[in-house]
C-alpha positions as CSV (number, residue, x, y, z in Angstrom):
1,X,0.0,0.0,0.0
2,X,1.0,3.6,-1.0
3,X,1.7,5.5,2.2
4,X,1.7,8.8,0.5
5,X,0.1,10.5,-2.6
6,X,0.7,14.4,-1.9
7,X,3.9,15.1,-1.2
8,X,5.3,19.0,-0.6
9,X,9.2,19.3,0.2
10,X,10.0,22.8,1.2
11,X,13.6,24.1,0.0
12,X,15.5,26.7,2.2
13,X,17.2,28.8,0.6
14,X,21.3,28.8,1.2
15,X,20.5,25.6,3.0
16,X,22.1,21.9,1.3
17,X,18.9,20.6,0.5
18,X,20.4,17.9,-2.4
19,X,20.3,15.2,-0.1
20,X,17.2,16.1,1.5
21,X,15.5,16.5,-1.8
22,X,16.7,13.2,-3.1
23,X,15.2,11.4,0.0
24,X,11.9,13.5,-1.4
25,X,12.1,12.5,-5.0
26,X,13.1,8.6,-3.7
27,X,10.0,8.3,-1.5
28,X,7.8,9.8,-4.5
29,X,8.6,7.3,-7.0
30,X,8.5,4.5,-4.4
31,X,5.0,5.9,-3.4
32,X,4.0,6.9,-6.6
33,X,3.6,10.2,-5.2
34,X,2.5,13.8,-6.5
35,X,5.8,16.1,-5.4
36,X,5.6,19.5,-5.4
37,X,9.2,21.7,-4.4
38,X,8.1,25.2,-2.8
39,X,10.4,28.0,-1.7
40,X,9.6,30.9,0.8
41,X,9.7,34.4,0.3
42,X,9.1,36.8,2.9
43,X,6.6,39.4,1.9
44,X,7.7,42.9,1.4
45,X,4.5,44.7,3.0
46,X,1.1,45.4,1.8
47,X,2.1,47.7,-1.2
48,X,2.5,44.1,-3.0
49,X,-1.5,45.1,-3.6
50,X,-0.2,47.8,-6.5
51,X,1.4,46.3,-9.1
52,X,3.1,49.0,-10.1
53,X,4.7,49.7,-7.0
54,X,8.8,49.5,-7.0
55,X,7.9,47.4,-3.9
56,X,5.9,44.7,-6.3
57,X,8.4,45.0,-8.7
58,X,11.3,44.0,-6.1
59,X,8.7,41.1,-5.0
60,X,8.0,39.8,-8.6
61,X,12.3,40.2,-8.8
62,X,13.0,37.8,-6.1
63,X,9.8,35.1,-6.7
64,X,11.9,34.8,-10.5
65,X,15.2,34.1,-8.7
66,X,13.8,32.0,-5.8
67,X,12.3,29.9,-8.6
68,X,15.2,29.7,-10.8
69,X,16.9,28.2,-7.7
70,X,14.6,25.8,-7.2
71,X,14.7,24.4,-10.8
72,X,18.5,24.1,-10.2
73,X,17.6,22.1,-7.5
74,X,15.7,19.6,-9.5
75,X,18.6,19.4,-12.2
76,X,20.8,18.7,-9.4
77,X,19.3,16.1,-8.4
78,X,19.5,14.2,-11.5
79,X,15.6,13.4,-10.6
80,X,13.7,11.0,-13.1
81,X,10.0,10.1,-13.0
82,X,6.8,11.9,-12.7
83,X,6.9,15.9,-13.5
84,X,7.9,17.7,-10.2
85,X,6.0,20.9,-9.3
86,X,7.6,24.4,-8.4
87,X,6.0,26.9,-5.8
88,X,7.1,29.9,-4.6
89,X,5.3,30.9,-1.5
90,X,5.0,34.5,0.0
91,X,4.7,35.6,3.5
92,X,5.4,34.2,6.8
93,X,7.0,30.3,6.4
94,X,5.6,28.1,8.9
95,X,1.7,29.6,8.5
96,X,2.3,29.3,4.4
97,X,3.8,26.0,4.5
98,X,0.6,25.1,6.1
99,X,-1.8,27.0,4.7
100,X,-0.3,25.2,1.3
101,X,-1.1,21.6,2.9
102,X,-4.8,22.5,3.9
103,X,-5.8,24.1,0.4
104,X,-3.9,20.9,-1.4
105,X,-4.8,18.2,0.8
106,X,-1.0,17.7,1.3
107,X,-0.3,14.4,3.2
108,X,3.2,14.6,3.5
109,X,5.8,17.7,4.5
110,X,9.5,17.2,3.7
111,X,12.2,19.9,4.7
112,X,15.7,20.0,5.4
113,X,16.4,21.0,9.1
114,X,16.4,25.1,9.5
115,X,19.8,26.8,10.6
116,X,19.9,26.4,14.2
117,X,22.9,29.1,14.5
118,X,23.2,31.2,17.8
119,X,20.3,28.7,19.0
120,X,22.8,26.6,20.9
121,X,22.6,23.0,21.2
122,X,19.2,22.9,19.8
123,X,19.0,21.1,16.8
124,X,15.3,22.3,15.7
125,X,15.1,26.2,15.1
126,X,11.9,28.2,16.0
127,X,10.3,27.7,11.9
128,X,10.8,24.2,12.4
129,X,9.1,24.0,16.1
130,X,6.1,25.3,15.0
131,X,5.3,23.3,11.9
132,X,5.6,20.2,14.4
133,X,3.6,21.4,16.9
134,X,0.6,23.1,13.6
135,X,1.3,21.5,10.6
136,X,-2.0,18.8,10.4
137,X,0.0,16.2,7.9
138,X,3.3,14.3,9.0
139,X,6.5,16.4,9.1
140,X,9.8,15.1,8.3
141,X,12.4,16.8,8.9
142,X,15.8,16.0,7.4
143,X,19.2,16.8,8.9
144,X,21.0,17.8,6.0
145,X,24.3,16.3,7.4
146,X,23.5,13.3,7.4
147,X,24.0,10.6,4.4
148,X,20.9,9.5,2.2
149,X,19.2,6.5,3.6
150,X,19.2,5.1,7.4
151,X,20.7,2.5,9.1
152,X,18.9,2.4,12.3
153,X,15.7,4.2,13.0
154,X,13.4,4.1,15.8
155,X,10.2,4.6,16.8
156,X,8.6,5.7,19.6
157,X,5.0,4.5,21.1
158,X,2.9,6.1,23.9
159,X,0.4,3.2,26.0
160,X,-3.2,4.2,26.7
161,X,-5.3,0.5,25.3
162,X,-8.6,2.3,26.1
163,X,-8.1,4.8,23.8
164,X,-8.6,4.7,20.0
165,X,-7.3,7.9,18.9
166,X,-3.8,6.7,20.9
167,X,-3.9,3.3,19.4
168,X,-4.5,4.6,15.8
169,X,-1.7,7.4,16.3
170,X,0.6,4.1,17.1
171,X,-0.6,2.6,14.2
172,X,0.5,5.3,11.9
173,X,4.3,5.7,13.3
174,X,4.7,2.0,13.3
175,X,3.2,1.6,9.7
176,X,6.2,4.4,8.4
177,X,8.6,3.2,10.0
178,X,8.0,-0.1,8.9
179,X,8.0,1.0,4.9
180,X,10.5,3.5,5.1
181,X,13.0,0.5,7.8
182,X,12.0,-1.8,4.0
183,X,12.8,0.7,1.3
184,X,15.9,1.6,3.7
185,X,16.9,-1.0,4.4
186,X,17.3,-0.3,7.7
187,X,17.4,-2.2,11.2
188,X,13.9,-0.7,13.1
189,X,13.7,-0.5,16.8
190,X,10.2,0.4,18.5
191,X,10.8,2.2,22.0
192,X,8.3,2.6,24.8
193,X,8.7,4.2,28.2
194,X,6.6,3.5,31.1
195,X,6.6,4.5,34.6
196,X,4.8,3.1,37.5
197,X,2.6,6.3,38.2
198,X,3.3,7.4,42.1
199,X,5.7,4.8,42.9
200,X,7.6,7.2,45.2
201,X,4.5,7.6,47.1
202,X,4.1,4.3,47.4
203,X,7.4,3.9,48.7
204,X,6.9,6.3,51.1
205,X,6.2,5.5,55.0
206,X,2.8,7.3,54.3
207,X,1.5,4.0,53.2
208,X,1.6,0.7,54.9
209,X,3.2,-1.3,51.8
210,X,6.2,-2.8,51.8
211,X,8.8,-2.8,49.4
212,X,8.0,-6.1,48.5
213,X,4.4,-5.0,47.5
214,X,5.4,-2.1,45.7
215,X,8.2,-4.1,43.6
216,X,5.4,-6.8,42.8
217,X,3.2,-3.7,41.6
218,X,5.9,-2.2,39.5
219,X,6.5,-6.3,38.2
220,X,3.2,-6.4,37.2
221,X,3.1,-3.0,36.0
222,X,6.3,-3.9,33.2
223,X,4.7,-7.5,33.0
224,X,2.0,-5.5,31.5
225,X,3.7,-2.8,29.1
226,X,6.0,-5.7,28.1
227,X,3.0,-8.0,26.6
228,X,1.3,-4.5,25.2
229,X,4.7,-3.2,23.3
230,X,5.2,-7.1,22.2
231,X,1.5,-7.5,21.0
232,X,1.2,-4.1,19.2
233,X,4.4,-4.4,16.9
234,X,3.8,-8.1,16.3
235,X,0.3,-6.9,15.3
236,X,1.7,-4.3,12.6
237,X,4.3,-6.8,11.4
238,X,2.0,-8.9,10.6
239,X,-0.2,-7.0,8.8
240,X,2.7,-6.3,6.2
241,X,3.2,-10.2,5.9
242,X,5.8,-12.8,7.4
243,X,8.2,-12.0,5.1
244,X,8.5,-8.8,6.4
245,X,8.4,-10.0,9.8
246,X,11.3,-12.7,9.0
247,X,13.3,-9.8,7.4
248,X,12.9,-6.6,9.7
249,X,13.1,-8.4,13.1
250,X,12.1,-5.1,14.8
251,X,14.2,-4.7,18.1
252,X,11.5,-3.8,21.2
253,X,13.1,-1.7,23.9
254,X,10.7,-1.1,27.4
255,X,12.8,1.4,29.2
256,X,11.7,2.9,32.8
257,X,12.1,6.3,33.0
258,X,10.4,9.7,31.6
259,X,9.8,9.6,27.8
260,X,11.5,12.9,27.9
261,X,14.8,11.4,29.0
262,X,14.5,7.7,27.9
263,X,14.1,8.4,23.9
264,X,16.8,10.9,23.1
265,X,19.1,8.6,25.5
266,X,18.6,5.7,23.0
267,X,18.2,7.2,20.4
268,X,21.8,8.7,20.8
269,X,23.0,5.0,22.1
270,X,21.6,3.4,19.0
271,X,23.2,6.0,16.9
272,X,19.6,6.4,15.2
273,X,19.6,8.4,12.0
274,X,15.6,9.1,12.5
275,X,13.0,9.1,15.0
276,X,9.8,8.8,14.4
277,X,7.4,9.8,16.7
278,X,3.7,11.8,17.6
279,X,4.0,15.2,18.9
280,X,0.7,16.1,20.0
281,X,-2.3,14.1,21.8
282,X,-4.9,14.7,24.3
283,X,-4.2,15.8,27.7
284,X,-4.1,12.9,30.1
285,X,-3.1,9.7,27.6
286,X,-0.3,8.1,30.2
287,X,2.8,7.7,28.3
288,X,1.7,9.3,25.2
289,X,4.2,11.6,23.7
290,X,2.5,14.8,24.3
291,X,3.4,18.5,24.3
292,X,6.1,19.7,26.2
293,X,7.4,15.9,26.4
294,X,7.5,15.6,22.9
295,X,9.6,19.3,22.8
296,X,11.8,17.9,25.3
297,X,12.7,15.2,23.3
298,X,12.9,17.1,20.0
299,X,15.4,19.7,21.6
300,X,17.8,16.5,22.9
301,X,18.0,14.5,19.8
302,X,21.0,15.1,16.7
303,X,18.8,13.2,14.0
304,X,16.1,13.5,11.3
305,X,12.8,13.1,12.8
306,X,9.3,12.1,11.6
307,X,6.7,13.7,13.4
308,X,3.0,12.8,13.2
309,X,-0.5,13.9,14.6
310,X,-3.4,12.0,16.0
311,X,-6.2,11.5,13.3
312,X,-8.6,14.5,14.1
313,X,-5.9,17.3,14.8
314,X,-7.0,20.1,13.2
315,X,-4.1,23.1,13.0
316,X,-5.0,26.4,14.4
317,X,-3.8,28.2,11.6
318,X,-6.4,29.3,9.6
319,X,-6.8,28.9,5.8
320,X,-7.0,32.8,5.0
321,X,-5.9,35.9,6.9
């Protein structure tokens, strides 16, 4: 099955997008894929209204240029297949980029990580931030560093089995990392963290247990997550057949500790070239990678990333305005 049929990769200008853009034109052809290459222009204020304004005339100027660069980025590529599309957008980035996905059904954003100079050790730059936490389609974002293809990429899966918008949202990472571990050819791990909720307290001398009862809790409590985690990736392996299964051999990891901490520190130990992973959910799934947790981990990890939303999001930026 054809994971994507829409795809939009968004060149930064000055920015080594080749590899990147490659990745793009790869995952098009292997998805047989619609792929449309934008650039962003900043608008030069509302005199753009007047054609005949030396401000529109600066503004047509630099739309010519900004998409003669992107059709050198297409030849450089040495792309073959389907007819690639060129748009220049104009006005702020992140709201254009989106407001480009809403009016074209876009199921797929591609774009090389933003310059993250005088951000310190933060790999994701403020453009980049808030496509993750607006943008209503996946996001991938590629670090431009790195070589094309993966050797080791991991995914990350929140628990909540009550829940169907949770269960569907680990559907949907497990199902791309899957195809893209394939066309990779890449070893997959799936990671889930899990804590015993108020273990301290149970620990504490405000309760009569002992630490016997508490480490049978937090036994059965693993016990628990350990049969889930096993269940739900042999459940999407599976589904893709048992040749896949027999080929990928996904590696499970169950790590205690705060999702916030426990990703980006295997992540890093795997040496994973992309992380794939949902960034925003409803307020009290335990586990799920949520909000500030799923900024946490963003601003720790050195990697590409795949980020995705919960069926249902709908982005707060609005369509016109």
């Amino acid at each position: 099955m054809n994971r994507f049929s829409n795809i939009v990769f968004v060149a930064e200008s000055g920015a080594d997008d080749v590899a990147a853009f490659r990745q793009a034109v790869a995952l098009a052809n292997n998805n047989q894929a619609q792929l449309t290459v934008v650039g962003l222009v900043d608008a030069l204020g509302k005199q753009r209204a007047n054609a005949d304004t030396p401000t529109s005339k600066l503004l047509d100027a630099i739309v010519e240029q900004r998409c003669e660069q992107l059709q050198m980025l297409i030849q450089s590529a040495s792309t073959s297949g389907p007819k690639i599309e060129v748009k220049v957008l104009v006005g702020m980035g992140f709201i254009e980029i989106i407001r480009e996905v809403l009016r074209h059904k876009r199921d797929l954003v591609i774009k090389c990580v933003e310059n993250t100079e005088g951000f310190g050790q933060r790999l994701f730059a403020s453009t980049d931030m808030k496509l993750m936490r607006k943008c209503p389609c996946p996001l991938w974002l590629i670090k431009s560093t790195q070589h094309e293809g993966y050797r080791e990429i991991l995914a990350a899966v929140g628990y909540d089995p009550d829940d169907t918008q949770a269960d569907a949202l680990n559907r949907q990472i497990l199902e791309m990392a899957t195809s893209l571990a394939l066309s990779d050819f890449a070893q997959l791990h799936v990671v889930h963290a899990w804590r015993f909720a108020h273990e301290s307290f149970f620990r504490s001398r405000r309760v009569s247990f002992t630490d016997s009862d508490v480490d049978a809790m937090v036994q059965k409590e693993e016990d628990i997550r350990s049969g889930w985690l096993e269940a739900l990736v042999n459940k999407n392996s599976t589904a893709h057949g048992k040749e896949v299964v027999d080929y990928l051999k996904p590696q499970l990891h169950l790590v205690k500790g705060d999702a916030s901490h426990v990703v980006p520190a295997l992540a890093n130990e795997l040496g994973a070239e992309l992380v794939i992973m949902g960034t925003v959910g409803r307020a009290g799934i335990p586990g799920l990678l949520i909000g500030n947790t799923a900024e946490n981990i963003l601003n720790q990890i050195d990697c590409s990333v795949l980020t995705i939303k919960p069926a249902g999001f709908v982005s707060p930026v609005p369509l016109d305005g």
